[in-house]
BAROLUM-776981 format. One record per residue (C-alpha): z, y, x; residue in one letter. Coordinates in steps of 0.5 Angstrom, whole numbers, plus 500, padded with zeros to 3 digits. Example, Ala and Ser with C-alpha at 12.3 -4.5 7.8 and 13.67 -1.06 7.14 Angstrom:
2
516491525A 514498527S 
//
This chain:
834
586585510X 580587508X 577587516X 579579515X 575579508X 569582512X 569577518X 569572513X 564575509X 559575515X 560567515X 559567509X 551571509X 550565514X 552559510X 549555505X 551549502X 559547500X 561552507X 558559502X 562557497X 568556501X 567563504X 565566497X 572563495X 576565501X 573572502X 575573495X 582572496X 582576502X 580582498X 585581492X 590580497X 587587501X 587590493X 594589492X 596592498X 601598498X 599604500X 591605499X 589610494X 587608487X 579609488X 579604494X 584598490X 579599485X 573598490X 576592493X 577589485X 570590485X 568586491X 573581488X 570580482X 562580486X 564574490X 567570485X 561571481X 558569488X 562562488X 561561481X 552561482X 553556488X 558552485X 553551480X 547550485X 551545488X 553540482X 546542478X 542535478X 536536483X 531532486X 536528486X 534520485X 534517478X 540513476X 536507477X 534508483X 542509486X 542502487X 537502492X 538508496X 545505497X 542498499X 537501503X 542506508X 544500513X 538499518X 539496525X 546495525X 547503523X 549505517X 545512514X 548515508X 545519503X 546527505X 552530502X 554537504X 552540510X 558539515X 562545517X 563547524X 570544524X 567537524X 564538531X 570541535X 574538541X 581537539X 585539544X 587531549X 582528545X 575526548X 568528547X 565524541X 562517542X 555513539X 557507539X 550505537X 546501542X 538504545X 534498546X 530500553X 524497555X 522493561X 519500565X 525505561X 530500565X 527500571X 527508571X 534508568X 540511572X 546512567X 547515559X 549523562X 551529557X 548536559X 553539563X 552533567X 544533567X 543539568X 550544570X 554546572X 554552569X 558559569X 562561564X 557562557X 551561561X 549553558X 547558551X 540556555X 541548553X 539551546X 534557548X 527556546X 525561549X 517564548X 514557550X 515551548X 511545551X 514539551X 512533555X 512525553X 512521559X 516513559X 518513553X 512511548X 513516543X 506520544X 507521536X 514523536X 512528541X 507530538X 510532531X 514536535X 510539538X 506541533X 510543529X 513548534X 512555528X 517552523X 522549527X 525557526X 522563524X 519563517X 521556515X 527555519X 526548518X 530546525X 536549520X 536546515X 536539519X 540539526X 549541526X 551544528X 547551528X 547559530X 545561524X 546568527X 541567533X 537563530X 538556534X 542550535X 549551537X 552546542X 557541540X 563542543X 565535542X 558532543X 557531536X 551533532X 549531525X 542531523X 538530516X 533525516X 528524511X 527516510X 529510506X 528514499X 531519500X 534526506X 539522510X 545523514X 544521522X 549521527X 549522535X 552524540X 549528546X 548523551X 541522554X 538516558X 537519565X 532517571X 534515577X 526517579X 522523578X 519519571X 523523565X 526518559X 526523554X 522529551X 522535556X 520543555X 516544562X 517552561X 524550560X 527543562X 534543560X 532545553X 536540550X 535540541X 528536542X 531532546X 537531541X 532530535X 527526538X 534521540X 536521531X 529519530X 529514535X 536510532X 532511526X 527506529X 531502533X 531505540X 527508546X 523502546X 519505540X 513499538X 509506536X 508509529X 504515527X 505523527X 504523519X 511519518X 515522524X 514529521X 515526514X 522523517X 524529521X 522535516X 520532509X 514535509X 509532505X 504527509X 497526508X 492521513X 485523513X 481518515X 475520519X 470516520X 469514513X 463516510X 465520505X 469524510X 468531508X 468536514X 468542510X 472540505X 477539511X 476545514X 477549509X 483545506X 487546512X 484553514X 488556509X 495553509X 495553516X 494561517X 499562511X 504555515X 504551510X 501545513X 502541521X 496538524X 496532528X 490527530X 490520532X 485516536X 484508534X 480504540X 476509544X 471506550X 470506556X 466513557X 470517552X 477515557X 474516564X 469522562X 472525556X 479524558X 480521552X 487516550X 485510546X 490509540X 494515542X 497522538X 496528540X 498536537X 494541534X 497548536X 492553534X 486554529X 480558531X 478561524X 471564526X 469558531X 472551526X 476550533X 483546533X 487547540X 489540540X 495538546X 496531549X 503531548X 503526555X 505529562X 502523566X 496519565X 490521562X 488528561X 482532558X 476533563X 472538559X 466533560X 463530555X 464535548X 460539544X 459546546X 454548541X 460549535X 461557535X 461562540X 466559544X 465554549X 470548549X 477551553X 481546556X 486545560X 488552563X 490550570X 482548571X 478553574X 473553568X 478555563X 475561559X 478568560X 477570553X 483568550X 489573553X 496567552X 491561556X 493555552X 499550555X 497545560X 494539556X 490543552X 484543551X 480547544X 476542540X 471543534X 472539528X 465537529X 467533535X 474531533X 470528527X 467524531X 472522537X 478522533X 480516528X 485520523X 487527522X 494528519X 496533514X 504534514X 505539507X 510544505X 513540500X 515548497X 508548496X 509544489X 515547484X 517541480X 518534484X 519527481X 521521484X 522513482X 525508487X 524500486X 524494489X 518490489X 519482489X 511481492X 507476488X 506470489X 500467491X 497465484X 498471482X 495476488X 488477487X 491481480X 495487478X 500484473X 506483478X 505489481X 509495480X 505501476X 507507473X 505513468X 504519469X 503525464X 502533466X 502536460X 499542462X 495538467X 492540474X 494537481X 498532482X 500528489X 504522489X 506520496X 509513496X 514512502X 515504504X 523504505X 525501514X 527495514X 529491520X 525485520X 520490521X 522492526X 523484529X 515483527X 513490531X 516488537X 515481537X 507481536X 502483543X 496487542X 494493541X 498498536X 493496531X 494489532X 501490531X 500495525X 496490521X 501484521X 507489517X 500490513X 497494509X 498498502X 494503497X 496507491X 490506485X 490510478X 486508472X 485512465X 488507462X 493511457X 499510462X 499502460X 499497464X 493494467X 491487470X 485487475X 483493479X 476493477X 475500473X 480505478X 478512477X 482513484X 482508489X 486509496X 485507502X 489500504X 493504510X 498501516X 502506514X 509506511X 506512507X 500514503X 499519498X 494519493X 491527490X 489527483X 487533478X 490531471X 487532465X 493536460X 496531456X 493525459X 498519461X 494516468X 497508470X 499509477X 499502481X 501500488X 498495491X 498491498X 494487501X 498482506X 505485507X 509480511X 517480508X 518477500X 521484499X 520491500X 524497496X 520503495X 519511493X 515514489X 514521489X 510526485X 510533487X 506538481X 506545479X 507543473X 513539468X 510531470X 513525466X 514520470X 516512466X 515506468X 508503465X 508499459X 505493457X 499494452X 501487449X 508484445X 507476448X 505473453X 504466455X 504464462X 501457464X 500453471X 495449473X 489446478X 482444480X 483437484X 478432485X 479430478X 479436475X 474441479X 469441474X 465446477X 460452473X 457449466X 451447469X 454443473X 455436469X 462435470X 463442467X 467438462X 472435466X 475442468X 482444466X 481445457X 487448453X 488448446X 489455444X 492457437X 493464435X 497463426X 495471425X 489475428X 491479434X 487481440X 488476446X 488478453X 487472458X 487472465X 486466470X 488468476X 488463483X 492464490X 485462493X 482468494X 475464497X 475461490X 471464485X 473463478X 471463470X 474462463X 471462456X 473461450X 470457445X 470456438X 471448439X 479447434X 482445440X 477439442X 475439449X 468441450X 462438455X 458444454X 458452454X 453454449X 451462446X 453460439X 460457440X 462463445X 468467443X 469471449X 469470456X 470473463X 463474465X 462474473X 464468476X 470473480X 474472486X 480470486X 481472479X 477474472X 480476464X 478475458X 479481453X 478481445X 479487441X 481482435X 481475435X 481471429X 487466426X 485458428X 485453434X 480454440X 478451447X 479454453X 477452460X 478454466X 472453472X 470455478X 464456482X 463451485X 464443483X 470440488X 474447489X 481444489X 487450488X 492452483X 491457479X 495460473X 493463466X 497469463X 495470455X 497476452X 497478445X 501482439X 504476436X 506469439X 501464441X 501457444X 497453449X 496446450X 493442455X 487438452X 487432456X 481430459X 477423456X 475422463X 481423466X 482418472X 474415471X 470414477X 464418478X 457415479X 451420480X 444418477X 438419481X 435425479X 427422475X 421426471X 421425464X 415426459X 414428453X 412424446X 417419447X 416417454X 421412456X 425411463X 430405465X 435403469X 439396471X 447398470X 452392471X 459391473X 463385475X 469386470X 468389464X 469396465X 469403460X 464408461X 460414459X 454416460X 452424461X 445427463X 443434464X 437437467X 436440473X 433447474X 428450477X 427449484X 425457484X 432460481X 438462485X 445456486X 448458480X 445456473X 450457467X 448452462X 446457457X 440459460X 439452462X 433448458X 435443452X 435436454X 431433449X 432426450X 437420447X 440416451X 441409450X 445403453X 442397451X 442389453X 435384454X 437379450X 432372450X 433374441X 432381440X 435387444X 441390442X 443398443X 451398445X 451406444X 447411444X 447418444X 446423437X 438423436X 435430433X 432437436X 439440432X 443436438X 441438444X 444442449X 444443456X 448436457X 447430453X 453425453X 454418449X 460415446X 464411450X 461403451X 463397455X 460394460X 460386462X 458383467X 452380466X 450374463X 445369462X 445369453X 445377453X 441379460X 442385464X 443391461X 440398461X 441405461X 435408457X 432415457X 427417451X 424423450X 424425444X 418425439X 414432438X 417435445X 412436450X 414438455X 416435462X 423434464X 427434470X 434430469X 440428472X 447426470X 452421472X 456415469X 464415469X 468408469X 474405469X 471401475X 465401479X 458400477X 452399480X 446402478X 438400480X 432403480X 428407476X 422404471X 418406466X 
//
């Protein structure tokens, strides 16, 4: 009996997970039943009651392991991980326990197990494609005990991509040939069934494997079989190890990851993502033609982790010219592996994962870097001699200087180890409607706080989802040209106290908008301080994405969903048309921009965000003191708060404290005649409400008046106006500005008009004024207007009528004018006389 508990007590020191707490409970019973035994001396039964007891201790610990709550996702976020399981037509489910052996042998009569799940090949994989054969078919027939190769790495591992379009696929493969086994033993970890004893994976003998996938928020379970898509030429369909081509487990990984994508006709990706989705480990992209690439930085962040294996290298070109292709052997729009660092020369042995195609040259790179000339392919006679375990053949050594300069990105996959503490939020994202694209109020933000403070990583995951897929595989073009039609998206941080914020003016981190459906933003955090994490995006095609959100720490880090700083809100639509495109406040027909009456009943601080789904527009708002009157003109005096600069796309107005009472505010754009909607959103700690004011022109037609000189000391112009029906009209005059200013004038620092403004008609008797403007220094503004009036058609007993402009005594100074007349019909307008 105690040989039984022994034996199960050595598959117990193999396991994790459920199968150790199944061993640890049946290797105690089998001790208590050895305990029991008659016959055995009483120090022998004593021994076998204690190991009893040690492995139900045992038990206890991993049943606790097992039903203690870890990175486990947040109960809101349940849901969405459930929601997010189903992708091209497979479903994934969250990763439970790991499977046990059982689920993996071959009942007696039963067939070997099927994957039902259809592979998309491409046009070239078809013409290549024999058949879907398992490995004894391939590679055998094998002597008894003799397919162990199948999963044998042995000492070199130099895997190969050939039709299949998944250089970066192999590439993280390759890559990340260290921790697959050995001191990381992620390959352990991820594929079932495995040797635990031997180190490698085992062979299923029902043709099922199980892998742990890490994507769509979460580690996932992915199920295959052992079937692999065979050529009918000498061209291969699947990874190969060329030191051993019948290893199978890279083949069988590279086949989960592609289900996952949606088949072998793989529309591409990047190094970065793959390796997220096959280890979990922490992706980073660097981007390394940005000016603010920092080579030494570079160097020595990876130096280090990478000695101590915590870090997996690989590298990305974008678009690459003609002679970096045919004198360097460069691949355009290509992933390659970094499988060496040399330390004392800042090198990397950097592999192209390709078997066919373009190869290094050994031409073209800089030798000048170190004491060691480029090493490249060892197949060329010109390999150096120095280094005693030559490098694979597509391999050449690099210095960082030259890859900084050739290659595109560097991608950084992390340890995730590397961090104690590890939050995570998981959320639905309804992307904002165009009125509100230009601002931040619609996006998903959070707060963070470190209590102790120090690094903090937050990776932000784009969960897969099919219409992605459907974008990817209909567009032509270039792997860019592709990426950028799934869009771009960003992480932004601002020192805003956790609260929510609006515009992403002030952010203290501003990342990179990356075509990745990973990027992750790095922050040293003050202890105590709460920072608003914001996602944005920039052109993201579907209506709806689900998201994660993962925050790695060496610390505790409260993660919540950011607040609001105000209690209220109000929300109002609008639009610039030909009507209402009143344009900037020098222009005269400022006054016809949308006004809104605003009233706070209590002091409160006010918030006011005007926001357009044109981004080409730039846009304005200000508040005025007016009591909810509609205003012709901004003056400094009747300012309350504005938005300043005119801003594309969308401007605030904030005031820390806004007094109880009706004001005006009026929303403009740049330029006059810029028609778009727009919407404003009005915050603020108690209810207020906005009115629209309506407008006293409103459905008026617009007349412009020549542009005249006028004097000073009372000098008077004249202009015939006339209508043939009677008709309703004002007049409005501005001045003009200097012919040396720039196009934009606020009217603020417009010179006063210092005219009055008349309507008078040329009566045989005595002339008569019909309306007239205010007259008085203390009336003038940038924009003078007159009280509404009739005009007639004429008639011989009152004679024409004239607008008449006079400038007003005790100024002296020469005028620049213009204006415009608006009516209810059209009117005519003559010349100018004195």
């Amino acid at each position: 009996m105690e040989r039984r508990a022994k034996d199960v007590e050595s598959l117990l020191a193999t396991s994790t997970g459920q199968n150790a707490l199944d061993y640890a409970i049946q290797a105690a019973e089998l001790y208590m039943r050895a305990a029991a035994e008659k016959g055995i001396a009483k120090e022998e039964a004593l021994r076998r009651r204690r190991k009893c007891k040690q492995l139900v201790a045992l038990a206890e610990r991993l049943k606790s392991q097992l039903t203690a709550p870890s990175a486990s996702p947040h109960a809101d976020g349940f849901n969405i991980l459930q929601g997010a399981s189903r992708l091209h037509g497979s479903y994934y489910p969250p990763w439970g326990e790991d499977p046990s052996d059982a689920q993996f042998q071959l009942g007696d009569g039963l067939e070997p197990f099927v994957d039902d799940t259809v592979f998309p090949l491409s046009e070239t994989q078809i013409a290549n494609f024999s058949a879907w054969r398992r490995p004894h078919e391939l590679f055998g027939p094998f002597s008894a005990g003799q397919d162990g190769i199948l999963m044998t790495q042995g000492t070199r591992f130099d895997l190969a991509q050939d039709i299949t379009t998944d250089c970066s696929v192999v590439a993280s493969l390759s890559a990340a040939a260290r921790i697959w086994t050995g001191k990381h033993a992620v390959l352990s970890k991820i594929m079932h069934p495995f040797d635990h004893g031997r180190g490698q994976p085992k062979l299923s003998p029902s043709g099922k494997y199980i892998f742990r996938l890490n994507f769509n928020g979460c580690a996932r379970r992915v199920v295959i079989d052992d079937r692999l898509p065979s050529s009918g030429t000498d061209r291969a369909l699947f990874v190969i190890n060329r030191h051993n081509p019948r290893l199978i487990w890279p083949a069988l990984l590279e086949k989960a990851y592609l289900k996952v994508r949606g088949g072998y006709d793989f529309p591409g990706s990047n190094s970065g993502t793959d390796l997220w989705v096959l280890t979990g480990w922490i992706p980073e992209q660097l981007f390394l033609q940005r000016e603010d690439f920092d080579i030494d930085e570079a160097w020595n962040r990876v130096k280090t982790a990478y000695d101590m294996g915590d870090v997996v290298i690989t590298l990305g070109t974008g678009h690459v010219s003609t002679e970096e292709e045919d004198i360097m052997g460069l691949v355009g729009e290509h992933d390659y592996a970094v499988q060496d660092l040399d330390s004392s020369n800042r090198k990397f042995l950097v592999k192209n994962p390709w078997s066919h195609g373009q190869t290094w040259t050994g031409k073209g790179w800089s030798a000048i870097h170190g004491s060691v000339g480029a090493k490249f392919d060892s197949s060329s006679s010109e390999a150096s001699d120095e280094y005693a375990d030559p490098p694979s053949a597509g391999t050449l050594w690099l210095a960082i200087e030259d890859i900084a300069q050739h290659f595109e990105s560097m991608y950084l996959n992390w340890n995730p180890a590397l961090f104690s503490h590890r939050q995570e939020r998981h959320f639905t994202w309804d992307i904002p409607t165009k009125d509100f694209a230009a601002s931040l109020v619609r996006n998903p933000q959070f707060s963070i706080t470190s209590p102790t403070g120090g690094t903090v990583w937050i990776l932000l995951s784009r969960h897969f989802a099919d219409p992605e897929l459907e974008i990817a595989r209909n567009k032509s073009g270039s792997l860019a040209a592709v990426a950028s039609q799934l869009g771009y998206m960003s992480i932004l941080v601002f020192d805003h106290q956790g609260k929510r914020v609006q515009l992403s003016d002030g952010a203290t981190y501003c990342g990179p908008y990356v075509d990745s459906p990973q990027t992750l933003a790095r922050i040293e955090s003050r202890a105590g301080k709460a920072y608003t994490v914001v996602i944005d995006q920039q052109a993201l095609p579907l209506p709806s994405y689900t998201f994660s959100l993962f925050i790695f720490s060496n610390g505790p880090a409260h993660v919540k969903e950011a607040e609001e700083k105000m209690t209220h809100f109000t929300e109002q639509s609008g639009c610039w048309n030909r009507r209402t495109a009143g344009g900037n406040s020098s222009c005269t027909t400022y006054f016809l921009n949308p006004q809104y009456k605003l009233s706070a009943p209590r002091a409160t601080p006010i918030s006011t965000l005007l926001s357009t789904g044109n981004r080409d527009v730039h846009v304005h708002v200000d508040l005025l003191w007016a009591r909810g009157k509609r205003a012709n003109t901004v003056k400094t005096k009747d300012l309350v708060v504005s938005s300043g600069e005119y801003r594309r796309g969308c401007a605030i107005a904030e005031l820390d404290m806004l007094e109880a009472g009706d004001y005006t505010l009026v929303c403009s754009t740049f330029e006059a005649q810029q028609m778009a909607d727009f919407t404003l959103r009005i915050g603020s700690m108690t209810p207020i409400t906005l009115e629209p004011i309506p407008a006293d022109t409103a459905g008026k037609l617009r007349t412009p008046i020549s542009p005249f000189t006028l004097g000073g000391e009372g000098q008077r112009w004249r202009v015939p106006i006339s209508a043939s029906w009677v008709t309703r009209a004002v007049v409005s005059i501005r001045s003009l500005p200097p012919l040396s200013e720039t196009s934009y004038h606020d009217t603020r620092s417009l010179p006063a008009v210092m005219i009055r403004i008349s309507i008078t008609d040329a009566s045989e008797s005595e002339p008569r004024i019909l309306a007239e403007s205010k007259g008085g220094l203390e009336d003038s503004g940038a924009i003078i207007r007159t009280p509404e009036f009739d005009i007639e058609p004429t008639n011989p007993s009152h004679g024409p009528r004239y607008l008449v402009i006079e400038s007003l005594w005790g100024h002296r100074a020469i005028q620049e004018l213009c204006g415009d007349v608006f009516s209810d019909s059209p009117i005519q307008i003559g010349d100018w006389g004195a």
